[in-house]
C-alpha positions in Angstrom: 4.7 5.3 21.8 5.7 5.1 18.2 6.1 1.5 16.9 6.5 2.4 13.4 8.3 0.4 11.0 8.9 -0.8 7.7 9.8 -4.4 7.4 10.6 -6.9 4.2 8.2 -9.6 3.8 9.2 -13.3 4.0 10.5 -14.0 0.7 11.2 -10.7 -0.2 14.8 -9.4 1.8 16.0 -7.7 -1.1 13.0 -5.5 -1.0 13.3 -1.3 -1.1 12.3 -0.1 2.2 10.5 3.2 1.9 11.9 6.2 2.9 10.7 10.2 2.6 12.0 12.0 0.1 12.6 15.6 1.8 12.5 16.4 5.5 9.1 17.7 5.1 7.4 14.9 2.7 4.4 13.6 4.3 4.4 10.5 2.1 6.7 7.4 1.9 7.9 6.8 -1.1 7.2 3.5 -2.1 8.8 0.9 -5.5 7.3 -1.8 -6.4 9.3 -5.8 -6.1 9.9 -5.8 -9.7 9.5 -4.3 -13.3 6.3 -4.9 -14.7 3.5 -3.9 -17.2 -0.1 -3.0 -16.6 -2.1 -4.4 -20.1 -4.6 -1.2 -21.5 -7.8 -1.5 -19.2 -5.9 -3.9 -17.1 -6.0 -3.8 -13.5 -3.6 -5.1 -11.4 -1.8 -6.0 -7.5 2.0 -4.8 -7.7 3.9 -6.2 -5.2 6.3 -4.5 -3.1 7.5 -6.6 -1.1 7.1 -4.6 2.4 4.5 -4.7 5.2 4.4 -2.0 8.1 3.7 -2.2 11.8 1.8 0.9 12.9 0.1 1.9 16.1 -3.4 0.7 16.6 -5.1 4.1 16.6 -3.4 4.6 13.1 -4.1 3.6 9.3 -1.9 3.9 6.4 -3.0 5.8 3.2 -1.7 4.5 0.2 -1.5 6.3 -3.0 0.1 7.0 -6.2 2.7 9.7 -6.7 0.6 12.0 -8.5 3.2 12.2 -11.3 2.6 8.4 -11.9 -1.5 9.6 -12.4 -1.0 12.2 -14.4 2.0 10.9 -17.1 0.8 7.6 -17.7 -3.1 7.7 -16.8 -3.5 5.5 -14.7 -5.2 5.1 -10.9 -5.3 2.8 -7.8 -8.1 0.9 -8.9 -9.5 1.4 -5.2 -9.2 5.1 -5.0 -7.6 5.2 -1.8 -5.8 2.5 -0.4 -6.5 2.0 3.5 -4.3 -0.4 5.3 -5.3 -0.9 8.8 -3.1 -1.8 11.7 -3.8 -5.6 12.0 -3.1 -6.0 8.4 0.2 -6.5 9.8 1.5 -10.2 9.6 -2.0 -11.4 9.1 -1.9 -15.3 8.4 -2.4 -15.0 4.7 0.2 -12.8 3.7 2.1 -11.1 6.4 0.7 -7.6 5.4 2.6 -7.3 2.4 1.5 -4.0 0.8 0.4 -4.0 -2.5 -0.4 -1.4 -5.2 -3.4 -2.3 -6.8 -3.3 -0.5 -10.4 -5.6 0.6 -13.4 -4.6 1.4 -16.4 -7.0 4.3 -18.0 -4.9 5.1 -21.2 -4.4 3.8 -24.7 -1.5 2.4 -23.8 0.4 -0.1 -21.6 2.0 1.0 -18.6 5.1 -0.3 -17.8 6.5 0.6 -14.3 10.4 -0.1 -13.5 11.4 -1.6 -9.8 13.8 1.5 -9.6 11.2 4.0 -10.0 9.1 5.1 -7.1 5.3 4.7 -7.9 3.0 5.3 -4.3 3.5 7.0 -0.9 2.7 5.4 2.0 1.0 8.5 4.9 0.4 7.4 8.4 -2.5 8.8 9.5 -4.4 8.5 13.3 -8.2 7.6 13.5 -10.6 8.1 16.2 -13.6 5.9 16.7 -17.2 6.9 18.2 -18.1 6.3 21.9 -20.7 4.0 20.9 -18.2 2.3 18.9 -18.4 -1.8 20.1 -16.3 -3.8 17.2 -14.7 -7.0 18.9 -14.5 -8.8 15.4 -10.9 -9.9 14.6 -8.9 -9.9 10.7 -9.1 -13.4 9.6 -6.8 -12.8 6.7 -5.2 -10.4 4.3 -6.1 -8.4 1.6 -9.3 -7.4 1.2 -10.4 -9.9 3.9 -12.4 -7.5 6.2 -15.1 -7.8 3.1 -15.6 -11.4 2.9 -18.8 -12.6 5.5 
């Protein structure tokens, strides 16, 4: 059953939901909250003011339009954002989805809240028989690598 969806975070109702651009396009486009600038060798967490419920046996990919790469030189400073199911509504920030950037050029990078800047794919997983993980999220992002 598909529970898919794309939700505002608390705080945040005025918040572009994404949407695919063509009938076709794997990704979601996503925009971040508001306009901004990313310093030269800065990183930083955009906020976009969405979260997403997905299926268990699913993960979103999150990654820059490659446009966004290659024009301004810049990078998720994570390579690959992986956003798991129970992200979603987690007690410390609801599973707001964030774009974490790095700016690689000689320049600053200033991004505009009308100008879409990731895609969101939602991808299934599979797990190994021997696979026994009972742990539980305790938090949000990056929490999963805190012990």
């Amino acid at each position: 059953m598909n529970e898919n969806n794309f939700e505002t975070v608390t705080g945040y109702e005025d918040a572009w939901l994404p949407r695919r651009k063509t009938e076709y396009s794997a990704g979601y486009d996503v925009k971040p909250y508001k306009s901004g600038v990313v310093g030269v060798g800065e990183t930083k967490l955009i906020e976009t003011g969405i979260k997403c419920r997905i299926n268990y046996d699913e993960y979103i990919q999150l990654h820059l339009r490659s446009s966004v790469g290659i024009k301004h030189n810049v990078m998720l400073a994570n390579g690959t954002g992986i956003i798991d199911a129970d992200y979603y509504d987690n007690e410390d920030n609801e599973g707001h989805i964030m774009i974490p950037i790095r700016n690689l050029g000689d320049v600053p990078f200033k991004y505009d809240a009308s100008e879409r800047l990731a895609q969101l794919v939602i991808m299934p997983y599979r797990i190994t028989a021997s696979d026994r993980t009972t742990d539980k999220r305790t938090g949000g992002f990056g929490s999963t690598g805190k012990r």
